[in-house]
C-alpha positions as CSV (number, residue, x, y, z in Angstrom):
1,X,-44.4,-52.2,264.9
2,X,-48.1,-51.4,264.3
3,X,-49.0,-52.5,267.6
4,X,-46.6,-50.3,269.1
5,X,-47.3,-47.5,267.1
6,X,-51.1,-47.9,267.7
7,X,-50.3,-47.9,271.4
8,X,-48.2,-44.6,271.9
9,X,-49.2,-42.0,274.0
10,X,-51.8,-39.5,271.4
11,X,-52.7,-37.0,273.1
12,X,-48.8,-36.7,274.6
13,X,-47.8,-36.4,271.1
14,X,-50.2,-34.0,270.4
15,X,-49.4,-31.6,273.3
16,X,-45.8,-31.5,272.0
17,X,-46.4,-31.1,268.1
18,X,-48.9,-27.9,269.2
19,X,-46.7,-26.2,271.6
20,X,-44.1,-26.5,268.1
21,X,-47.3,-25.3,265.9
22,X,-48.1,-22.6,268.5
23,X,-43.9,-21.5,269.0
24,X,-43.4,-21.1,264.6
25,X,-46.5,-18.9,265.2
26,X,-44.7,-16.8,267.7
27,X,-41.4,-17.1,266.6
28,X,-43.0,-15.3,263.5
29,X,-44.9,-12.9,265.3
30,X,-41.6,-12.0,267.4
31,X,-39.4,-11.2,265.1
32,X,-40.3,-10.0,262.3
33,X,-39.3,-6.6,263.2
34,X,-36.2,-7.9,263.5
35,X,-36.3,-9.7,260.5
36,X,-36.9,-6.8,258.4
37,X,-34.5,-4.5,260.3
38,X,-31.2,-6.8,260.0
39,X,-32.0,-8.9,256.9
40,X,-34.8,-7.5,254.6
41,X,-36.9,-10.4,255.2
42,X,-39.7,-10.4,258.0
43,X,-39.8,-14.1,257.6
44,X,-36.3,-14.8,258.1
45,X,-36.2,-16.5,261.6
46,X,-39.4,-18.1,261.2
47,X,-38.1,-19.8,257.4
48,X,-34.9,-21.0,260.2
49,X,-37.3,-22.4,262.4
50,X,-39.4,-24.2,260.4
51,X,-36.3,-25.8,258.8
52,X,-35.0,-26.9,262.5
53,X,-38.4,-27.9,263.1
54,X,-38.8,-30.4,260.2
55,X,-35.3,-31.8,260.9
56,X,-36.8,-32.2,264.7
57,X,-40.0,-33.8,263.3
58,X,-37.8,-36.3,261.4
59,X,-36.0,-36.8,264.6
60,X,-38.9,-37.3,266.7
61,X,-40.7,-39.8,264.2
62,X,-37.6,-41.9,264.3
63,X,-37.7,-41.5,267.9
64,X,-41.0,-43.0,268.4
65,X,-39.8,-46.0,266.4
66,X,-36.6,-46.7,267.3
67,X,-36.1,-49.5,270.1
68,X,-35.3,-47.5,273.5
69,X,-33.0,-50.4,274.9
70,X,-31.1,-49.5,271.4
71,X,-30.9,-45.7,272.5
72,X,-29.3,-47.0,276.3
73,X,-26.2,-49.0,274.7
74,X,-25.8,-46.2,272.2
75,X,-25.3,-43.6,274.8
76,X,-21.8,-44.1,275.8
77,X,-20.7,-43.2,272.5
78,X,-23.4,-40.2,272.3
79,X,-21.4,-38.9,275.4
80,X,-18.1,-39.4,274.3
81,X,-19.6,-37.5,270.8
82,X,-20.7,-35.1,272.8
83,X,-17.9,-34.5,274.9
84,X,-15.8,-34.2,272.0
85,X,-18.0,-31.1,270.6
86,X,-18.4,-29.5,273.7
87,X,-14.1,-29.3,273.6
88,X,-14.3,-28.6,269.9
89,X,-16.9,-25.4,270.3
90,X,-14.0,-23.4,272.9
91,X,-11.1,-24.1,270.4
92,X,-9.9,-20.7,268.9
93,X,-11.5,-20.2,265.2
94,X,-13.5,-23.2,265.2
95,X,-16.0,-22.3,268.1
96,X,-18.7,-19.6,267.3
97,X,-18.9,-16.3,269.3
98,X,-22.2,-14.8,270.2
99,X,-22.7,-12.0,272.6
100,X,-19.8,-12.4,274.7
101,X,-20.5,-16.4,274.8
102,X,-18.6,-19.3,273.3
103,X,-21.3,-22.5,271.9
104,X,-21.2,-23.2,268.6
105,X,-20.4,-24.5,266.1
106,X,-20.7,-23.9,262.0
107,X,-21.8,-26.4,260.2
108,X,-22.1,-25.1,256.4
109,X,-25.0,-23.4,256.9
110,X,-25.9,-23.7,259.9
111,X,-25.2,-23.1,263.5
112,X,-25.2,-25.9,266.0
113,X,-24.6,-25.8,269.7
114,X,-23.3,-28.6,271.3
115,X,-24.7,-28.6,274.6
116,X,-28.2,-28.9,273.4
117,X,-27.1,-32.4,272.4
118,X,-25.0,-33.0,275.8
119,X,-28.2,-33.1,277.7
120,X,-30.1,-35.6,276.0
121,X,-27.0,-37.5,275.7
122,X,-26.4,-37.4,279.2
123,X,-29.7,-38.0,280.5
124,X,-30.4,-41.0,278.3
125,X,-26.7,-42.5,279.9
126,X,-28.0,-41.4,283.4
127,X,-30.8,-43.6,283.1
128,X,-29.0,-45.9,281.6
129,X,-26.3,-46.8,284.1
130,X,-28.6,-46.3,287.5
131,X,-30.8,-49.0,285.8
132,X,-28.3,-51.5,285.9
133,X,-26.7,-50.9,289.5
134,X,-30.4,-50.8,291.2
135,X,-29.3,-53.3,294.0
136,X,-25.7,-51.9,294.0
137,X,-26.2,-48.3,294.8
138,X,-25.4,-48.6,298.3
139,X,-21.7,-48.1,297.5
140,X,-21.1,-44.6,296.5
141,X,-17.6,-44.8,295.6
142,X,-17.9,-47.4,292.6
143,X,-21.1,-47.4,291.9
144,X,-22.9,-44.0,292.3
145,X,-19.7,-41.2,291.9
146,X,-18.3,-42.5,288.4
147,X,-21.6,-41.0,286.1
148,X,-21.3,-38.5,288.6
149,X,-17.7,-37.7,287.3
150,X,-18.7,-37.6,283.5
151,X,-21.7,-34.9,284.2
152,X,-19.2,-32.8,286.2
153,X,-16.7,-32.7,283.3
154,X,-19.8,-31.9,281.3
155,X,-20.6,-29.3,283.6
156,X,-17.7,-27.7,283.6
157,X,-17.4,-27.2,279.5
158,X,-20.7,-25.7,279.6
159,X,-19.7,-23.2,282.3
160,X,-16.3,-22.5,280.3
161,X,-18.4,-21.2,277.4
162,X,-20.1,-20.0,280.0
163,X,-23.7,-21.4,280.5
164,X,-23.9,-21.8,283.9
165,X,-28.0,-22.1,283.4
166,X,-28.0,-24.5,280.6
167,X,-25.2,-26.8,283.2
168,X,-27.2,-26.1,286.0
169,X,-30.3,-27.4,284.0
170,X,-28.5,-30.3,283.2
171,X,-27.7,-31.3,286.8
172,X,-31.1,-30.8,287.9
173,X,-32.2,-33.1,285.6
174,X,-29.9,-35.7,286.0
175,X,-30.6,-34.9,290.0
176,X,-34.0,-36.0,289.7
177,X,-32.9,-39.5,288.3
178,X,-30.5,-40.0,291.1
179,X,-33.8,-39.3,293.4
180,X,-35.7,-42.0,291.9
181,X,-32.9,-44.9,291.9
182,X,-32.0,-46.8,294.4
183,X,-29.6,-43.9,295.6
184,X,-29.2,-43.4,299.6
185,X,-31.1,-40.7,301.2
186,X,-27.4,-39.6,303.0
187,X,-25.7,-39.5,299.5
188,X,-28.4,-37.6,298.0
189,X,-28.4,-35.4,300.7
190,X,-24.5,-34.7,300.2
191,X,-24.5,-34.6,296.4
192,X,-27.9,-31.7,297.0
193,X,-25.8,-29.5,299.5
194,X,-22.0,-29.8,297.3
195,X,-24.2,-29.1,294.7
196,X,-26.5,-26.0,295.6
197,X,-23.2,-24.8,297.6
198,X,-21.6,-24.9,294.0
199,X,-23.9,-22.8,291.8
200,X,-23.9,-20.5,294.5
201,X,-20.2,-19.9,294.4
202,X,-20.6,-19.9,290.3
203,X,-23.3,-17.8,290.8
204,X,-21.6,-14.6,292.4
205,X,-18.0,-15.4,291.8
206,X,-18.3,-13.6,288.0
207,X,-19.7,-9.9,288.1
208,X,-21.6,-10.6,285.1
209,X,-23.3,-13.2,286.8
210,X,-23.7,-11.0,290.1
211,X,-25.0,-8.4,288.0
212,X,-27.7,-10.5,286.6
213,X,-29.1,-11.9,290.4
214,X,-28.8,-8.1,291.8
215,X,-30.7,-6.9,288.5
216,X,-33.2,-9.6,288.8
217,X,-34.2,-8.6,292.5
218,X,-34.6,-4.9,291.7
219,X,-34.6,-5.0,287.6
220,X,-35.4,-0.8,287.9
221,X,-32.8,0.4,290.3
222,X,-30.8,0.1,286.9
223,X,-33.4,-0.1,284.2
224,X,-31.8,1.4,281.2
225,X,-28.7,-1.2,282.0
226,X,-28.3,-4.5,283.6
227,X,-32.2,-4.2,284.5
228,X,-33.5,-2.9,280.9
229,X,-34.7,-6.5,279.4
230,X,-36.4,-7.5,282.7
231,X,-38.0,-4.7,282.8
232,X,-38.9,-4.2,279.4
233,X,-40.6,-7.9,280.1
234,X,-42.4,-6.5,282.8
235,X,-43.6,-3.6,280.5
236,X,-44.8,-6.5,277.7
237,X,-46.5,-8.5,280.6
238,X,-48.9,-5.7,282.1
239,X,-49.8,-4.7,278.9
240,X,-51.6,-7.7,277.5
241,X,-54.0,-7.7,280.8
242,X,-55.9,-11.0,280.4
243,X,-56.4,-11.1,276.5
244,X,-53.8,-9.8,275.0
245,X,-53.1,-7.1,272.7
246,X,-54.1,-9.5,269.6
247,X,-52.1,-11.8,267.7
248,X,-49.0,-9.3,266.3
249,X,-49.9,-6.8,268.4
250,X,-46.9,-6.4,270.6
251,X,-45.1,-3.1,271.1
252,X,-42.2,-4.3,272.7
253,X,-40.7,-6.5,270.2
254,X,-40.3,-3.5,267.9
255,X,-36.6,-3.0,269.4
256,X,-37.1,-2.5,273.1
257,X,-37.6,-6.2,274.5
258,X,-33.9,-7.9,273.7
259,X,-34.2,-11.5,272.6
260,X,-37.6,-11.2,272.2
261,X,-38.0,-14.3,269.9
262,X,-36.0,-16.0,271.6
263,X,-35.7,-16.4,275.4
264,X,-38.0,-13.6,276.0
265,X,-40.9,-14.7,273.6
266,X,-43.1,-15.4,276.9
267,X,-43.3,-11.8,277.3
268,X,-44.1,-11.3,273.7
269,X,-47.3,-14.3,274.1
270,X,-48.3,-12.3,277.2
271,X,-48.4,-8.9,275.5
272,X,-50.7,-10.3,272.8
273,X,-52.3,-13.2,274.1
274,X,-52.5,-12.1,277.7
275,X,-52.7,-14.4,280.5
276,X,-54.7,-16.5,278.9
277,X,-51.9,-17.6,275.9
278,X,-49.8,-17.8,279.1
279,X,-52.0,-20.1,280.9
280,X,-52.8,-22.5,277.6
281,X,-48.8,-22.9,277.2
282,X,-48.1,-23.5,280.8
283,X,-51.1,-26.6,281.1
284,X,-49.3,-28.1,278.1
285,X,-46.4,-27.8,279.6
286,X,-47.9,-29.8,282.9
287,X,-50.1,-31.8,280.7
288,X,-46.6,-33.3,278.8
289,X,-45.5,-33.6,282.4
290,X,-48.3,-35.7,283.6
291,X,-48.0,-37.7,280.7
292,X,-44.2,-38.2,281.2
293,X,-44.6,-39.4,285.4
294,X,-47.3,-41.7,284.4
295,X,-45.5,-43.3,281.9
296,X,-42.4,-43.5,284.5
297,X,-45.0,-45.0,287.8
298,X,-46.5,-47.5,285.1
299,X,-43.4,-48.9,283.2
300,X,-41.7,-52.4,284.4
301,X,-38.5,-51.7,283.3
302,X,-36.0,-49.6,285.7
303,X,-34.3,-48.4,282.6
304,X,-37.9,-47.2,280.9
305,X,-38.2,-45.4,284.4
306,X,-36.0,-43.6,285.2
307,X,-35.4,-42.3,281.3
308,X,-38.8,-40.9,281.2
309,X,-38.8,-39.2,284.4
310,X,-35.0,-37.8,283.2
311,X,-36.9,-36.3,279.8
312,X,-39.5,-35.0,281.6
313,X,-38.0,-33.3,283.9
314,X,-34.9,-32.2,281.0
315,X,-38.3,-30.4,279.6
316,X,-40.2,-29.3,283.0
317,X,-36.7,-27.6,284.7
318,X,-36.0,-25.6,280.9
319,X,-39.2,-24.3,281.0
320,X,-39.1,-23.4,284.7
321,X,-35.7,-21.9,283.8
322,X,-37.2,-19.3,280.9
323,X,-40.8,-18.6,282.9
324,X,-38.8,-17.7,286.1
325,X,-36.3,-15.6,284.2
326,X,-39.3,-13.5,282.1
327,X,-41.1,-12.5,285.4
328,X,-38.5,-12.0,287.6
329,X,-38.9,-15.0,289.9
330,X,-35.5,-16.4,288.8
331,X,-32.1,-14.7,287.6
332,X,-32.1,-14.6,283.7
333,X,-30.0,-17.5,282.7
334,X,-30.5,-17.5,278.6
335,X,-32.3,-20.4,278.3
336,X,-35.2,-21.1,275.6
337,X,-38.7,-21.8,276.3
338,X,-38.9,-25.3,275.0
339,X,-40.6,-26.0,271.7
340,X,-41.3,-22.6,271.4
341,X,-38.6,-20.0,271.6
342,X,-36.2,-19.8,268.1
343,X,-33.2,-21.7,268.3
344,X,-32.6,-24.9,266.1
345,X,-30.4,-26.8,268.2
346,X,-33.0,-26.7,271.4
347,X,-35.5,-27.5,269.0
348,X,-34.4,-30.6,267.1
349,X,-32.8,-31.9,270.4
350,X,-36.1,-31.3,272.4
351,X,-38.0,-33.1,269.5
352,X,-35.7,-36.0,269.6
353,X,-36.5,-36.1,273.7
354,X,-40.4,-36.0,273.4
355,X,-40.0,-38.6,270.8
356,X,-38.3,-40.8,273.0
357,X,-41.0,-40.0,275.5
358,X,-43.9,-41.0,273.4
359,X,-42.2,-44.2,272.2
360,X,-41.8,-45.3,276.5
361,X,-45.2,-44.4,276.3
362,X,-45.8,-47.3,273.7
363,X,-44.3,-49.4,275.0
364,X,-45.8,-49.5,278.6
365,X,-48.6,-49.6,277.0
366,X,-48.1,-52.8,274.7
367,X,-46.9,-54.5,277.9
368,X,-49.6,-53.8,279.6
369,X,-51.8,-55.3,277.1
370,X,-49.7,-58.4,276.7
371,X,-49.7,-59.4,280.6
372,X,-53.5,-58.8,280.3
373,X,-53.6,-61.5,277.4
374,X,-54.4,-65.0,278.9
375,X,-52.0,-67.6,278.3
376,X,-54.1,-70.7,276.7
């Protein structure tokens, strides 16, 4: 144990516990406003954050420790968990509401949504099943399609509640495992054009959803309605030039910017950081993903492989998700900016991830070192 803990991946772990240090600072700064305005307490989301962040530190520390072949034959029944709670959240009176969408769940307390767990749960069985069938992937019917059939069930109770980013997110993910097993280039090539033909059809088969990818293409045709939050970014954004309006200083969270503390807290570090806050977050972000490839190129183990490159990428595509959405480059899908943006359940969940990350990263390590030790 001390060898491996001596062994993990620092500087990983440090890029992860900042970006949380850096998000409770925003999260604060964000929504107090807010805070004051519906509850009387300008500290009330950041006192909910730092609660989901020490449950996610406890997770991640047991992460890092916790033997990853352990986490592989656990994840069957973290699927069939999760599956179970992703049917529980759309069950009349028991599921949770929220602005028009259908995800959690009330647990005393405290809110939960279920599809934050799905995705690790799903990624970790991803990995775990391609390992094993390495030299049998040639046959897609038995071998490659079955996983396939348990991520589109998934897919399709996130969608119901409706999520179509978070699902889509999730199939990306689990995409780029497929692309580094032993998967053949035809079958990848089908599963990439039923796939992006899919979320197309999802995409403007709802008029909310149309709504959103017109708005996002010309936010001010219709900027006090389906355009007003993208634009209201794009107000935040030129304002902080290159260093910001100063820590606190942001206009736009004082009731214009929706969700500003949550998926739209980018804007918020841009108006009072400027680019340069943007900049600091987004090299973490590619630092972490550095990290997580190299970790993935030097393990030994197929299993260790294709996991790290499936939480790396869980991480990379969420955070392409939210930057895309806040500038316009991408339709606004309503997902959080990991580690940063308030939410509990993305949060603990993402903690749990990295931990599992810098744990692989121990252990390549400590094998490394041990096929270096000469055999007297």
């Amino acid at each position: 144990m001390k060898n491996h803990l001596r062994n993990i991946d620092y500087p990983l772990l440090g890029a992860i516990l900042f970006l949380c240090a850096f998000g409770l600072l925003m999260v604060y700064s964000a929504s107090y406003p807010l805070g004051m305005l519906r509850y009387g307490d300008d500290k009330f989301f950041f006192s909910q954050q730092l609660i989901s962040f020490g449950l996610g530190l406890l997770l991640l520390l047991t992460a890092i420790i916790f033997p990853y072949r352990k986490i592989g034959k656990l994840s069957p029944l973290l699927v069939l968990v999760s599956l179970f709670l992703l049917v529980l959240v759309l069950v009349p009176g028991i599921g949770v509401e929220r602005n028009y969408s259908q995800r959690w769940l009330q647990l005393g307390p405290l809110m939960f949504q279920p599809s934050e767990a799905v995705k690790l749960a799903i990624v970790v069985y991803f990995a775990q099943v391609y390992a094993s069938k390495q030299h049998r992937l040639h046959n897609f019917k038995t071998e490659v399609l079955p996983p396939l059939i348990i991520l589109g069930l998934v897919f399709v109770l996130i969608l119901i509640q409706p999520d179509l980013g978070t699902a889509t997110s999730l199939a990306l993910a689990c995409g780029c495992i497929l692309l580094c097993s032993n998967v053949r280039l035809k079958h990848l090539l089908g599963l990439g054009i039923v796939g992006l033909t899919g979320v197309i059809y999802l995409a403007v088969s709802e008029s909310y959803r149309l709504k959103r990818i017109l708005s996002f293409r010309d936010p001010f045709e219709d900027a006090l309605g389906d355009g007003y939050q993208l634009v209201n970014s794009y107000y935040a954004i030129a304002s902080g030039g290159i260093t910001g309006n100063g820590l606190g200083n942001s206009f736009q969270k004082f009731g214009y910017l929706p969700e500003a503390h949550t998926d739209f807290i980018m804007a918020v570090i841009l108006e009072e950081l400027g680019t340069i806050g943007f900049f600091v977050v987004v090299l973490s972000y590619l630092f972490i993903m550095y990290r997580g490839v190299r970790i993935s190129i030097k393990g030994n183990d197929p299993f260790l492989k294709l996991l790290a490159v499936g939480l790396t990428f869980m991480i990379m595509i969420q955070a392409i998700f939210n930057l895309g959405a806040i500038t316009g480059l991408l339709p606004i899908t309503g997902i959080t900016l990991p580690f940063i943006s308030y939410g509990g359940s993305s949060l603990i969940l993402l903690m749990a991830a990295a931990g599992i990350l810098v744990n692989l990263s121990g252990v390549v390590k400590t094998s490394a070192k041990e096929q270096e030790t000469p055999v007297l």
